[in-house]
C-alpha positions in Angstrom: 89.2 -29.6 -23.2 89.5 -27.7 -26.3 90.9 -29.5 -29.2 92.9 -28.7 -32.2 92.8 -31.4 -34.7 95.8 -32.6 -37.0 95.1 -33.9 -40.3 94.4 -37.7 -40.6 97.7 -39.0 -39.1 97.0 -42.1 -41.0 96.9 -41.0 -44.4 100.5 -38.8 -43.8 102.9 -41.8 -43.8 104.7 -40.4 -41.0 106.2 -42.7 -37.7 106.2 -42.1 -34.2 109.9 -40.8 -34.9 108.5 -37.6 -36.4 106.3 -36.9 -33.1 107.6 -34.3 -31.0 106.1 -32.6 -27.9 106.0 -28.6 -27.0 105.0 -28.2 -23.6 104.0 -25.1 -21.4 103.3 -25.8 -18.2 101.6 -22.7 -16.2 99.8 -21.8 -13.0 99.3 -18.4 -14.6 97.2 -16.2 -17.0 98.6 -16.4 -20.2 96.5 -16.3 -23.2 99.1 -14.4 -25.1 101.7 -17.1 -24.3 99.7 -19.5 -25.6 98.7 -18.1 -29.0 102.3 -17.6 -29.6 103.5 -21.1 -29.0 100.4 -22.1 -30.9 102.5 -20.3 -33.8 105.8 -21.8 -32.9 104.0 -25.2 -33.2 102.9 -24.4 -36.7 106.3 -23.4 -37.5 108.1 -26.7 -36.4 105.4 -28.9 -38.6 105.3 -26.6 -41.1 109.3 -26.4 -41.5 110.5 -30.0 -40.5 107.9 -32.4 -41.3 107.1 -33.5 -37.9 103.5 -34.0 -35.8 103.4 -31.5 -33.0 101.9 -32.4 -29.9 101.5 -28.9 -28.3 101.0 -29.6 -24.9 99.3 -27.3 -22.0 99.6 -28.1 -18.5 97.4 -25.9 -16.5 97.4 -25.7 -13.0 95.7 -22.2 -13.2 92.5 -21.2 -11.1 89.1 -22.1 -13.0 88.6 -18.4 -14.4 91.9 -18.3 -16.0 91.7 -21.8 -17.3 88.8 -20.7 -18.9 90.6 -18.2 -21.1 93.5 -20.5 -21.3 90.8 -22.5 -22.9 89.2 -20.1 -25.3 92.6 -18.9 -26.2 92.8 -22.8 -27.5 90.2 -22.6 -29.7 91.4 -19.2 -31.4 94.0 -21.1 -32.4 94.7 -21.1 -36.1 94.1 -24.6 -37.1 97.5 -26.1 -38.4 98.4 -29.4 -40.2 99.9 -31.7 -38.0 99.0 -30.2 -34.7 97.8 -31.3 -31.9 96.3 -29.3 -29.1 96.6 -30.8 -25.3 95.6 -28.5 -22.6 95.2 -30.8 -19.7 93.9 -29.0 -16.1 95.4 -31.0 -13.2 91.9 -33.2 -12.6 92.9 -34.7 -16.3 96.6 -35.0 -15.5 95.5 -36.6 -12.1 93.9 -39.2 -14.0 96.3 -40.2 -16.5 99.1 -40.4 -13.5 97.1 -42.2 -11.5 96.3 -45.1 -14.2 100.2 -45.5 -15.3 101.2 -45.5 -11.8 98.5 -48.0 -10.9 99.5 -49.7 -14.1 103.2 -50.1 -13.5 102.8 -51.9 -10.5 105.2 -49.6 -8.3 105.2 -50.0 -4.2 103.2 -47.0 -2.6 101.1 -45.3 -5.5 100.1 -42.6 -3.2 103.6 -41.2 -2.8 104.4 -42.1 -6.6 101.2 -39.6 -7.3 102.3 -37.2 -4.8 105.6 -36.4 -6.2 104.1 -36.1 -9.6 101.5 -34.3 -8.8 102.2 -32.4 -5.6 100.2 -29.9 -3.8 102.5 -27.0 -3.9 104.3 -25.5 -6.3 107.2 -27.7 -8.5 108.9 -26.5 -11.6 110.5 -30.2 -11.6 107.3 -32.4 -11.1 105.3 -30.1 -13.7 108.5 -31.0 -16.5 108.4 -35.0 -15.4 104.3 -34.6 -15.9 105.5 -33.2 -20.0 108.1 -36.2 -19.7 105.8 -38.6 -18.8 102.9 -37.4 -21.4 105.1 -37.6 -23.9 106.0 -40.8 -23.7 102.7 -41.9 -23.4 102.5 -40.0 -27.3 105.0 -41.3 -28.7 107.0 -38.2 -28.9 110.9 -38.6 -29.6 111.6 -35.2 -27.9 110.1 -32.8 -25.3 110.3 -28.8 -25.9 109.9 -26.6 -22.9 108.8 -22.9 -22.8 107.5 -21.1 -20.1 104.5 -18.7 -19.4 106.6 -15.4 -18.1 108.7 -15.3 -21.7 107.9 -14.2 -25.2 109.6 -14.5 -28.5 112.3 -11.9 -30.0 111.4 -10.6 -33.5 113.6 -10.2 -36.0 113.5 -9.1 -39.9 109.8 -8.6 -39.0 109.5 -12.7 -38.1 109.3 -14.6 -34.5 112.6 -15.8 -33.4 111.6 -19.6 -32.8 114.1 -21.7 -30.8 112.5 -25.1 -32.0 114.8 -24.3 -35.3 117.5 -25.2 -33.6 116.2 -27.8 -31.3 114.6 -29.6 -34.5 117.7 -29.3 -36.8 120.2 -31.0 -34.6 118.4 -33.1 -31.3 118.3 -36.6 -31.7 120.6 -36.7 -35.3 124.5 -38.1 -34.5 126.6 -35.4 -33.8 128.8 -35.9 -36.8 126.0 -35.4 -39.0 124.6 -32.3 -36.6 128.0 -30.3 -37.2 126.8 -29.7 -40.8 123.5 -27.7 -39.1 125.7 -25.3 -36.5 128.3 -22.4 -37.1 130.9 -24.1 -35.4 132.1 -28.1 -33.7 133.7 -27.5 -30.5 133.6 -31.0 -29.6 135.6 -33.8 -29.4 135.8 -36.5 -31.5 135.2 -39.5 -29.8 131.9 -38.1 -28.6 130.9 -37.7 -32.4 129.0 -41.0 -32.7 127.0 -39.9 -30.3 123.6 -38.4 -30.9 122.8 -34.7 -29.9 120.7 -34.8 -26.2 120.0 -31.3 -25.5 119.9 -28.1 -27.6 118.9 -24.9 -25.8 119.7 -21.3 -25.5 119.0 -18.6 -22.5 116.9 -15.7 -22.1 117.2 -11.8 -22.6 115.4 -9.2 -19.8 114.6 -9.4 -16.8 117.2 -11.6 -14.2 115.7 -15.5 -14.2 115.8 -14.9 -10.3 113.6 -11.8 -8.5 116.4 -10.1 -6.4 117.4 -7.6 -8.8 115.6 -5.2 -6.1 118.3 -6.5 -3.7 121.2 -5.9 -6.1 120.3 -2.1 -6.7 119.8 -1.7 -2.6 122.8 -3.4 -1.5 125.3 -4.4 -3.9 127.6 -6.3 -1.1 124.1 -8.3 0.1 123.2 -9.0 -3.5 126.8 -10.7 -3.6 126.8 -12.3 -0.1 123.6 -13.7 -0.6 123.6 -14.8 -3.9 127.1 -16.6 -3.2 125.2 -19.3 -1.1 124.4 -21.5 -4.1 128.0 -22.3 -4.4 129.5 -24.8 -2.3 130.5 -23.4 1.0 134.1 -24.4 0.3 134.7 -22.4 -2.4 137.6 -19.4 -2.5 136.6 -15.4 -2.8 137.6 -15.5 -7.0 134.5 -18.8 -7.5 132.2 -17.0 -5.9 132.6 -13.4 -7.6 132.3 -15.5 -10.9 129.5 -17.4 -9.5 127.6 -13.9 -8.5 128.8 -12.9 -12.4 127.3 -15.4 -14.2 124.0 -16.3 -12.2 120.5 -16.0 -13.2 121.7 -13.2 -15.9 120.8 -15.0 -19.5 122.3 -13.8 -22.4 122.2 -10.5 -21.0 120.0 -7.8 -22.9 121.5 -8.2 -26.5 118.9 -8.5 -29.4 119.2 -11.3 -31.8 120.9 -10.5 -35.3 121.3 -13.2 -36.6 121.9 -17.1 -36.0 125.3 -18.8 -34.0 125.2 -22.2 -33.3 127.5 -24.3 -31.4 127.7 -28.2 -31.4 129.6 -29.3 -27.8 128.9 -30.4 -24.7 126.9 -27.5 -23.1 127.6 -25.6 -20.0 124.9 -25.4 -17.9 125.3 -21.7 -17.2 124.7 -20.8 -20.8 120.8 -22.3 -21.1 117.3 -21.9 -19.4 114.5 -24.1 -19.1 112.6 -21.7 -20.6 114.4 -22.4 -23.9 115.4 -26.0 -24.1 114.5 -29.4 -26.2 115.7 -32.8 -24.6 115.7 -35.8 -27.0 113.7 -38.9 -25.4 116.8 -40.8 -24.6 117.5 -38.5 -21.6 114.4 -37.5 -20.0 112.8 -41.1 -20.2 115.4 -42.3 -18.3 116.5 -39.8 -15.1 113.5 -37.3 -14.8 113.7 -33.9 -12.4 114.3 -33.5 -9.0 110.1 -33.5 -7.9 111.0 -31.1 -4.3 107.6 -28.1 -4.0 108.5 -24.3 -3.8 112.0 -24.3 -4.8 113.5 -22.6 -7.9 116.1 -24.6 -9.8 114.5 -28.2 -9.4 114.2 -28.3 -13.1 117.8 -27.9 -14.0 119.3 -30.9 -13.0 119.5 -32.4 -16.5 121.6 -29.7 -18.1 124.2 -30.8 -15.0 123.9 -34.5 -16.2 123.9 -33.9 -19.4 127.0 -32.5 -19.7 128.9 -34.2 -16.7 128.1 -38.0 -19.2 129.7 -35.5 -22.1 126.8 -35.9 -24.1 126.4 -34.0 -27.3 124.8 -30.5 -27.1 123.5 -27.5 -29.5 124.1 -24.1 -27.6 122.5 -21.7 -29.7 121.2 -17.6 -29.9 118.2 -17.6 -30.1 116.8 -16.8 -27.1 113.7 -16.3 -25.1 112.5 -12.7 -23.4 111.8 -13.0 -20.0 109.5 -11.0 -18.1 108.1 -10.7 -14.6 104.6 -11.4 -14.2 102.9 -8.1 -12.1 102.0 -11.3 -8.9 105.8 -10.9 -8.0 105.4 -7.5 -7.2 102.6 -8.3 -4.3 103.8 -8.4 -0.8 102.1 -12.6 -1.3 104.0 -12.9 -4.7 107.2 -11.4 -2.7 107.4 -13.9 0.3 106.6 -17.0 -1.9 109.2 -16.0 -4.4 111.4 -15.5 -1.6 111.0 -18.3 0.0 111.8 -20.7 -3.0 115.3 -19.0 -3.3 115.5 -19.7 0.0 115.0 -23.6 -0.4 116.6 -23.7 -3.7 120.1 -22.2 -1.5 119.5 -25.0 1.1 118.7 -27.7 -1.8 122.4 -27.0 -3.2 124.1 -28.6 0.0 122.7 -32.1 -1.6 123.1 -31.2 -5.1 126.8 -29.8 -5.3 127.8 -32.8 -3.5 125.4 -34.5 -6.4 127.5 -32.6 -9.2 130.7 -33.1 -7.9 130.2 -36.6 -7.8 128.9 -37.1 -11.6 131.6 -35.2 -12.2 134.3 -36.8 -11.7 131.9 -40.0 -12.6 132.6 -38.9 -16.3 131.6 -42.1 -18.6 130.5 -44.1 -16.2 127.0 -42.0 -16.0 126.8 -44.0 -19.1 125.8 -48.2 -19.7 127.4 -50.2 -21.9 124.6 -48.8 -24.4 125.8 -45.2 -23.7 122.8 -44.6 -21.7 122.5 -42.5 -18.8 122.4 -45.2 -15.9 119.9 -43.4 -13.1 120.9 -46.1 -10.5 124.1 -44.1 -10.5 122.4 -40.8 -10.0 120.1 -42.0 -7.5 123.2 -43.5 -5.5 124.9 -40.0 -5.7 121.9 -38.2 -3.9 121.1 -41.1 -1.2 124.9 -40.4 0.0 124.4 -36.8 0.1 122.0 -37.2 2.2 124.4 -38.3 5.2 125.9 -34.8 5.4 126.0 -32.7 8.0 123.3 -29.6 7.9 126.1 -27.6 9.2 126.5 -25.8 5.6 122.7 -24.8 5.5 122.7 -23.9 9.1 125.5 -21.2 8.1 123.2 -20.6 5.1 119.8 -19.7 6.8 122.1 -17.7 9.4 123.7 -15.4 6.4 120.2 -14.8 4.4 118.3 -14.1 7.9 121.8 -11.5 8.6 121.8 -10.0 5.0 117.7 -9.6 4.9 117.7 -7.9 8.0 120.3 -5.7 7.3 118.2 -4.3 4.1 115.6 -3.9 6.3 111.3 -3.3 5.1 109.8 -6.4 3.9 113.4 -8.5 3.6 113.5 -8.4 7.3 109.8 -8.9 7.8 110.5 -12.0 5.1 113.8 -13.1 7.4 111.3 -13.3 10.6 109.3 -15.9 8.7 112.0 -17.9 7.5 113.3 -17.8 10.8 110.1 -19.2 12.2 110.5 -22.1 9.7 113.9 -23.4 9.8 113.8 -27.1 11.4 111.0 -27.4 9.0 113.5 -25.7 5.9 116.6 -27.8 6.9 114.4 -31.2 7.0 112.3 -29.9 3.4 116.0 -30.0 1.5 117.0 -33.2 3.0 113.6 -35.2 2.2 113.3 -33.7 -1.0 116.8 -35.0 -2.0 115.7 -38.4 -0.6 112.1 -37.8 -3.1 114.2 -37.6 -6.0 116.7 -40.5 -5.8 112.7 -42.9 -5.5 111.7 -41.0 -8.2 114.7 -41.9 -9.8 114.5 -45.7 -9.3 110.9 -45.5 -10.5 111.5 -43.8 -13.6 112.0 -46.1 -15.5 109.2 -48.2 -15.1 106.6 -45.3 -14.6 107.7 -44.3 -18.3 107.1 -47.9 -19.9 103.9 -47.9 -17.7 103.0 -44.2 -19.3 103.9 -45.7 -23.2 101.6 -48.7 -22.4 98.6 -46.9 -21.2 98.4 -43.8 -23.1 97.1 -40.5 -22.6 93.7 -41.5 -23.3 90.3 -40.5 -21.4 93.1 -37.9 -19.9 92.6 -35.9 -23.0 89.2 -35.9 -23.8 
């Protein structure tokens, strides 16, 4: 592991309090990624005072982790930053000591759905989570390796100035750091949770091809993340609104807004979560599915807990793997699972929804027995709604015809195995949920240690 030293931590006076964590996780070249969140590390010490642990979770081949490592060490050395760029062998070994360590039932299955062998944009966040912890971070920061700052005035456009300014501090005191409160009052005492923003570019989601070949397939299809009950006018807002961003338009300058965040308006390409919610309900851990890390932002806001939307936001761009016929059919396929993941998870929203406070203990603290309860119900209802799903994709793919039908052959050829992935991946989440908990206090007690090294 390359290793960029922070000044003698010792000698600064600082606490644990001012430790925070920037994470990129990646499975991906992306040496340019790195060396500019190596910058907006430097920034966020530089400007507030705090030790940065910049952390790099690489599940890249060995080539590219070799230039992920070099990369590292061209690093600029910076005062109170910390370099972490952990391959999955070193994050194997730190999971598998605080799982052994907390004593959970089954530590094979705990590891599994930390580490999995496929492909999880939840599991790699709760690995972040879970590191941090172990570091005493107070907050996590999460980029990603397809997206690249916005320049303005000549300087990087940093989200962490945002995230930094406000997460964490009591919302009454936060309104002096935004443009504008759009919250209400008896959630002031309350301290800020999340603080993100979205993205400009290129659609979050790769179907824009299907959008410019079909504009009545691009709406059919991408309707299906909706609930199925839904009238005509949710679902042409739904289609509207999804995977867009902020649309193309530059930053010019900063807005701010303190409130409780829709979930619509941020990416997890752009957002900073304050300790107090991720070290309590962590991601949904299902493999190959878009969307499993976005399940916070719906809890977040359902317990009305204090946000930052802001404009600064990330540039997102497709990496040239999604244009293979490969890149195509396992892109497709995790749209697919995400569409049959949102029978369980609308049911899931609609529930904390109208659950309101009571997400929250008696300390104000998101409760994830509740959560977990939500999801084990969901998982009692019918597959009749993701039958109808797989039966509209397979209809809509094959009516654009080339690789989309080719694509809706090989779904087709899979769906027992689809409809039972999306039922126990819901069932994953709610034991992850239950062992959260005690997989974080196991993680704070051990340490990152030899993990890191």
């Amino acid at each position: 592991m390359n290793r960029q030293t922070s000044s003698d931590r010792t000698s600064t006076g600082r606490t644990s309090t001012d430790r925070i964590c920037l994470t990129l996780p990646t499975n991906r070249a992306c040496s340019a990624a790195i060396a500019e969140i190596g910058e907006e590390a430097a920034y966020a010490a530089r400007t507030f005072q705090v030790e940065v642990d910049l952390l790099i979770l690489d599940s890249s081949e060995e080539a590219t982790r070799a230039e992920h490592a070099r990369a590292v060490a061209e690093l600029p050395a910076a005062a109170h930053v910390t370099v972490h760029h952990l391959d999955e062998q070193q994050q194997r070994v730190f999971l598998d000591r605080a799982i052994r360590h907390s004593g959970l039932p089954a530590p094979e299955r705990m590891l599994d759905l930390m580490l999995p062998d496929a492909l999880s944009y939840g599991a790699c966040t709760n690995r972040a989570f879970l590191i941090a912890a172990a570091l005493g971070c107070r907050s996590v920061h999460r980029r990603d390796s397809d997206c690249t700052y916005q320049v303005f005035d000549g300087e990087k456009v940093f989200p962490i100035h945002h995230e930094l300014a406000s997460l964490g501090r009591p919302a009454s005191e936060a309104s002096a750091a935004v443009s504008e409160t759009l919250l209400a009052p008896a959630h002031a005492h309350r301290p800020v949770s999340m603080v993100g923003s979205s993205f400009i570019g290129e659609p979050s989601v790769d179907i824009a091809e299907i959008e410019r070949l079909d504009a009545g397939v691009y709406h059919d299809v991408v309707s299906l993340w909706g609930p199925v009950d839904w009238s005509e006018e949710q679902k042409r807002q739904l289609v509207e609104e999804s995977f867009k961003g902020a649309g193309t338009e530059p930053f010019t300058g900063d807005r701010s807004t303190l409130t409780v965040v829709d979930p619509m308006r941020v990416d997890m390409s752009n957002i900073g979560f304050h300790h107090e919610v991720y070290e309590r309900v962590p991601l949904p851990p299902g493999t190959d599915t878009i969307g499993t890390d976005y399940f916070l932002f719906h809890l977040v806001h359902d317990a009305a807990l204090p946000g930052v939307l802001h404009n600064r936001n990330i540039e997102n761009y497709y990496t040239p793997y999604r244009r293979t016929d490969a890149g195509f059919r396992a892109y497709q396929m995790r749209f697919v699972k995400f569409l049959l993941s949102m029978l369980y998870l609308n049911y899931v929203y609609d529930r904390m929804g109208s659950a309101g406070a009571a997400l929250l203990d008696e300390h104000e603290q998101l409760r994830g027995d509740t959560v977990s309860g939500f999801l084990r119900e969901s998982t009692g209802l019918d597959r009749a709604d993701n039958v109808w799903r797989l039966d509209r994709v397979s209809t809509s793919y094959r009516k654009l015809g080339g690789r989309y039908a080719e694509f809706a052959e090989l779904m087709d050829a899979r769906r027992e195995q689809l409809l039972d992935e999306a039922e126990s991946d819901t069932e994953d989440f709610a034991v992850l949920i239950d062992a959260w908990p005690t997989l974080v206090r196991a993680a704070r007690e051990t340490g990152l240690g030899s993990a890191d090294a």
